[in-house]
N, C-alpha and C positions, 0 to 999 in steps of 0.2 A: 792744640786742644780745640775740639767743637765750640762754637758758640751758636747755645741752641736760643731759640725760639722763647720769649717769656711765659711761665710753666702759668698763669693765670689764663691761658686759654688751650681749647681743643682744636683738635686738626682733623681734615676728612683727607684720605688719598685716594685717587680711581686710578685703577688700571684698565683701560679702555680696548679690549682686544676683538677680531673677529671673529674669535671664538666663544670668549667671558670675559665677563665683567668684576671684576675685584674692587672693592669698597675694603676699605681700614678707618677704621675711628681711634685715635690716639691724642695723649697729654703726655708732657715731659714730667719727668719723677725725678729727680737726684740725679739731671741733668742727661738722661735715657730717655728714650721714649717709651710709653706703658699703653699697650692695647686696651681699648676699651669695648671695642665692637667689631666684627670683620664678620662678609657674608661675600660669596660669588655667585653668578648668576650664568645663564646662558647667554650669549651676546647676540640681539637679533637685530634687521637693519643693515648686513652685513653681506652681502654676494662677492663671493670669490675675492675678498678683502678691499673689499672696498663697499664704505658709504654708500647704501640706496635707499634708506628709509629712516628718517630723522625722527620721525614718532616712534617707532617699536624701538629703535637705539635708547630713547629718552624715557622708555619704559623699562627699559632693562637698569637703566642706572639707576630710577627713583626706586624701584624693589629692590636692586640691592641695597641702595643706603637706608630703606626703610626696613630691611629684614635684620641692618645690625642699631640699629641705633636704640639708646638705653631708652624708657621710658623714662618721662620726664624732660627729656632735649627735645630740642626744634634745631629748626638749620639757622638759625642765627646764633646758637650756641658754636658755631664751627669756620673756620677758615679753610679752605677748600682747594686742593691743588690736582693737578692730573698729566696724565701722560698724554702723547700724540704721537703716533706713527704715520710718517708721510711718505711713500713710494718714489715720489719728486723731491725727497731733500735733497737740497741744497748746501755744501760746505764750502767755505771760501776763505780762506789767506789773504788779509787786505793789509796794505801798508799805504800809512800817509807819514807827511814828514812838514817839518816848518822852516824857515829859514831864521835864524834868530838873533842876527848879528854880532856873536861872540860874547853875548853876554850869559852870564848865569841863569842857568832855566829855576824857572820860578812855577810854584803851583797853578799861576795864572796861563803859562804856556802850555802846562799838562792840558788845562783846559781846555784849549784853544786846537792843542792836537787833538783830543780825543774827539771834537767839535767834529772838525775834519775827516777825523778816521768814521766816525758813524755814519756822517754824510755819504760820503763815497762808497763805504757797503750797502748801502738801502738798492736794491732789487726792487722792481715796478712786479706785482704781486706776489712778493716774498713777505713771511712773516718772520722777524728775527725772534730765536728762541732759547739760544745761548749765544753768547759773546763774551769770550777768553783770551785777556790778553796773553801775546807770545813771551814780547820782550821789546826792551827799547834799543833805539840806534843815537849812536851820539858822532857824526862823521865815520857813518859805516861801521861805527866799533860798536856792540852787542855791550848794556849796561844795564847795571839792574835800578838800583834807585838815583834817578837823573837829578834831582835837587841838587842847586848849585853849581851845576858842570856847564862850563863854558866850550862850547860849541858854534858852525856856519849852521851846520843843518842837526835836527831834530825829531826823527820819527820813532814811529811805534808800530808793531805788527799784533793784527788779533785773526783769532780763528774763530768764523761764524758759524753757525746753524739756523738756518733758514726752510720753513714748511711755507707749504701754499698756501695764504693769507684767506682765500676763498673756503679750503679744506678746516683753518682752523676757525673760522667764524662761524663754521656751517658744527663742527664740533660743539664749539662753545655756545649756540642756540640749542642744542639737546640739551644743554646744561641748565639753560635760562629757561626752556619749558617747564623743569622743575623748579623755577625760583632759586637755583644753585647756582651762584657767581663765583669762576674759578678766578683765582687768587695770581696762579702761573700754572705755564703749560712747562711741563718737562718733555725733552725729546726722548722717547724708549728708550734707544740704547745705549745713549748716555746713562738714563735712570739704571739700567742692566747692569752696567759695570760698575757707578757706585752700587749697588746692591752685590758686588762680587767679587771686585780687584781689592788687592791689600795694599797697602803704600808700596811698599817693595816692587810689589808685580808693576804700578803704576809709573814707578822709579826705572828701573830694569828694564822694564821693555812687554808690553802683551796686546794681547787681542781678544776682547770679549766681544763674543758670538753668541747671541739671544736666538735661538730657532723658533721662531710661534709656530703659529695654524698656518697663514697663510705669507708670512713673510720670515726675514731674517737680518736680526740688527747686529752693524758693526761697527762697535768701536776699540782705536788703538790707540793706547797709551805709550810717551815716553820721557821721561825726566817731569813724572806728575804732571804733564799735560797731554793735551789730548791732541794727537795728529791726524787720525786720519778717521773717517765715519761713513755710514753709509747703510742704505736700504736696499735690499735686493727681495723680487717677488717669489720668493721660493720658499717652504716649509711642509712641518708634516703634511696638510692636505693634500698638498703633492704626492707623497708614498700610500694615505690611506686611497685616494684615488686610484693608483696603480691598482691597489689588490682590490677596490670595486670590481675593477673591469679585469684583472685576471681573473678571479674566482668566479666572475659573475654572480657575485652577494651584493646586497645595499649596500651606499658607505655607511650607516649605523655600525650593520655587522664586521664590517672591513675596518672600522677607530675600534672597536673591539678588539677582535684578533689581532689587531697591530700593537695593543697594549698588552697586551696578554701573552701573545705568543711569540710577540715580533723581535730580531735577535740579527744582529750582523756578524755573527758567528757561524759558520758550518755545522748545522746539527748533522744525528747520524740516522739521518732513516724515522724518525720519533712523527709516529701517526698524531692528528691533533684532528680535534673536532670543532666545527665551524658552526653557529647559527647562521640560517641563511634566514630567518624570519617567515618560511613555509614549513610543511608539516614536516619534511624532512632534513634534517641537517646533512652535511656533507663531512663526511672524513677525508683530510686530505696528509700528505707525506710535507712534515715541516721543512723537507727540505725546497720546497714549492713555495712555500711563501718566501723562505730563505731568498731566494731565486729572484723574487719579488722587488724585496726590500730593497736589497744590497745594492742591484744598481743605482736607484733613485738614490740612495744615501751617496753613495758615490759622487754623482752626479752633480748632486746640491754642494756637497762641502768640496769638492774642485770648482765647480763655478766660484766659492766663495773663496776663494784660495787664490784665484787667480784675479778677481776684484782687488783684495787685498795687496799681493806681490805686485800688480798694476803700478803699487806705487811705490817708489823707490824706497822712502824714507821707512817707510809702516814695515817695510819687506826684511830690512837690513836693522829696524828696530824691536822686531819683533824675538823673545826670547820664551815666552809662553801664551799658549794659546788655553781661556777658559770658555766651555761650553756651558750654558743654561738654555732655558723654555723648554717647554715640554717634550719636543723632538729629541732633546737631549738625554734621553733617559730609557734610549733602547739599551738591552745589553751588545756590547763588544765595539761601543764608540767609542772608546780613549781610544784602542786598536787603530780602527780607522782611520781615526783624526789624526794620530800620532804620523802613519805611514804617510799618511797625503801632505801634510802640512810642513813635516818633518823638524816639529817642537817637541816639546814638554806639552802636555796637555791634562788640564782637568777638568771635574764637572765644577759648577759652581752652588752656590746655595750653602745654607747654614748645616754647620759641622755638630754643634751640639744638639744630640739625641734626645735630650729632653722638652728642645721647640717642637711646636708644632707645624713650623718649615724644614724641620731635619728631612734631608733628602727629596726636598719640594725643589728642583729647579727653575722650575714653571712658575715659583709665585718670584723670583729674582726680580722683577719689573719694580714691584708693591713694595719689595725693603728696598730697593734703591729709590723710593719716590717718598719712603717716610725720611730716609737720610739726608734727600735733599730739602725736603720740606722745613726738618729739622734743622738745619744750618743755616745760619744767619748771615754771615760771611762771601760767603762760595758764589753763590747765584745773584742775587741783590743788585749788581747792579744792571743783569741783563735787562734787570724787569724797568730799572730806570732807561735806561736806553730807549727802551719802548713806548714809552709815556715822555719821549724826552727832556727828562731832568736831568742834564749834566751835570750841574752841581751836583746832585746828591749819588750819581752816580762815579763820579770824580771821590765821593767821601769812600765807595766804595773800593775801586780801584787803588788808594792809597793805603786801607788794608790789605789788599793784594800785594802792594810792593812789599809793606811791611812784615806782612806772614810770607814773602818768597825768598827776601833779601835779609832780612835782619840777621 
């Protein structure tokens, strides 16, 4: 069962993309979380996904948060969290171990390992942005809660996430221009797949694929943890590019007809009409843009296919594959995905018709950033880690045995 957040305060979430900007204002209700405010914006600041302009990024955030927020709040009515997407992330498998001389591990030695396992992960400008423990070692044997267990040696293995510390300070000053001090940074597509995986899928075995604008986040679950992750430079901008420069149209009119008309399906011959943005428009044969698309789709989800199978474990653990972000919402992508990947494949996003994210993939980032936000538990002690509090990062971890082991 969640253990949310105390319901006497409000929450702000951003999703900070190369495209838009996403703001959510939310309180906990009857132990949920309850919208209060949400606006999105254009994301400027932004060249070919990546960070060039720190003032127009830092103007695109304070209109959004200022286009949802109730009259009557300020930003001191709010705690503040956000996502980060870094093309240089970093994942890493670290193990440390103790020598303990046969006596009963005591909370005091947890301590002392976990001292050591943080040390030994720290990267010279790396930011840590999650830290998950795997599991413990007690003489090589795999144990879940060590208390008490007499043992020579004593280790623990955790899986990291690490952004460029340069990348995320240079984020978190747009933030500070507006007097907005983020609370924690979430990694994307982490945030993606709590926003989409089910315990099962996370149990079972899967891979959540975030497509944005200009990149694509991965991550893979198995036995409710997370194994394998990762940023690759590829997404729609890539395919609305192609039909710039096939059609010779703008990209305005090319993100157009790609929403509109764009389809990884074989039409038959079905004439479609293009704004090129001069006095004349251009009629062309859908099967022309067809022609377009399909490779670049192609192209992106085998690259990403083959990042993934790269790695043994994620390849041999993987038993479905779910798509989101916006790329994910051509028609005849399960198809495709299905044949290349050669899983179970779905879209991700909220199933009930009555949200206002019913069949929104695109906003999958924003619910998996109020999920984390919301959770008291799960993340908590990354944030100690970072601030180096091991004691209280140690209180944290001891709920972790306790919610994995009990």
């Amino acid at each position: 069962m969640l253990n949310f957040l105390t319901n006497n305060k409000k929450y702000c979430v951003f999703d900070i993309g190369s495209d838009k900007v996403v703001c959510i204002l939310f309180k906990i209700e009857n132990k949920k979380p309850f919208i209060i405010g949400m606006d999105h914006q254009k994301s400027f600041g932004f060249s070919r996904g990546y960070l060039v302009d720190e003032k127009k990024l830092s103007e695109s955030i304070y209109k959004a948060f200022q286009s949802c927020i109730p009259k009557g709040s300020n930003l001191n009515n709010y705690t503040f969290f956000s996502n980060i997407t870094d093309r240089n992330l970093v994942t890493r498998k670290s193990y440390s171990e103790l020598n303990t001389g046969k006596l009963g591990i005591t909370k005091k030695d947890i301590r002392r390992l976990f001292n050591k396992s943080v040390s030994e992960s720290k990267l010279k400008g790396k930011y840590l942005v999650h830290s998950e423990p795997i599991h413990f070692r007690i003489n090589e044997k795999i144990i879940g809660n060590p208390i008490g267990e007499r043992c020579d040696k004593f280790g623990i293995s955790l899986f990291n996430l690490m952004v460029t510390r340069k990348y995320q300070a240079t984020l978190q000053k747009c933030f500070k221009e507006k007097r907005i001090n983020i609370t924690n940074f979430f990694e994307t597509g982490l945030a993606s797949a709590m926003g989409n995986l089910s315990e099962f899928e996370k149990k079972d075995g899967v891979a959540s694929i975030d497509i944005g604008s200009t990149s694509t986040k991965i991550s893979v679950f198995k036995n409710n943890r997370i194994a394998y992750s990762n940023v690759i430079p590829l997404g729609g901008e890539n395919v609305t590019n192609d039909i710039s420069k096939g059609l010779d149209i703008s990209r305005e009119s090319a993100e157009h007809v790609k929403i509109i008309n764009g389809t990884l399906t074989l039409p038959f011959n079905e004439k479609i009409e293009i704004d090129t943005n001069l006095n004349a428009n251009k009629i062309i044969s859908k099967n022309i843009l067809y022609g377009i698309i399909r490779p670049r789709y192609e192209e992106i989800l085998e690259i990403i296919r083959d990042y993934i199978f790269d790695d043994l474990f994620a390849r041999v653990s993987i038993k479905t594959i779910v798509i989101s972000g916006g790329a994910s919402k051509i028609f005849g992508i399960l198809d495709l995905c299905e044949s290349i990947f050669n899983r179970k494949v779905r879209v991700g996003g909220v199933k009930d018709k009555n949200s206002y994210f019913y069949d929104k993939p695109e906003f999958s980032t924003i619910l998996g950033l109020i999920k984390m936000a919301s959770e008291n538990k799960m993340y908590k002690y990354s944030n100690e880690l970072r601030k180096g509090n091991l004691l209280s990062a140690f209180d944290k971890l001891e709920n972790w045995i306790e919610e994995s082991y009990a």
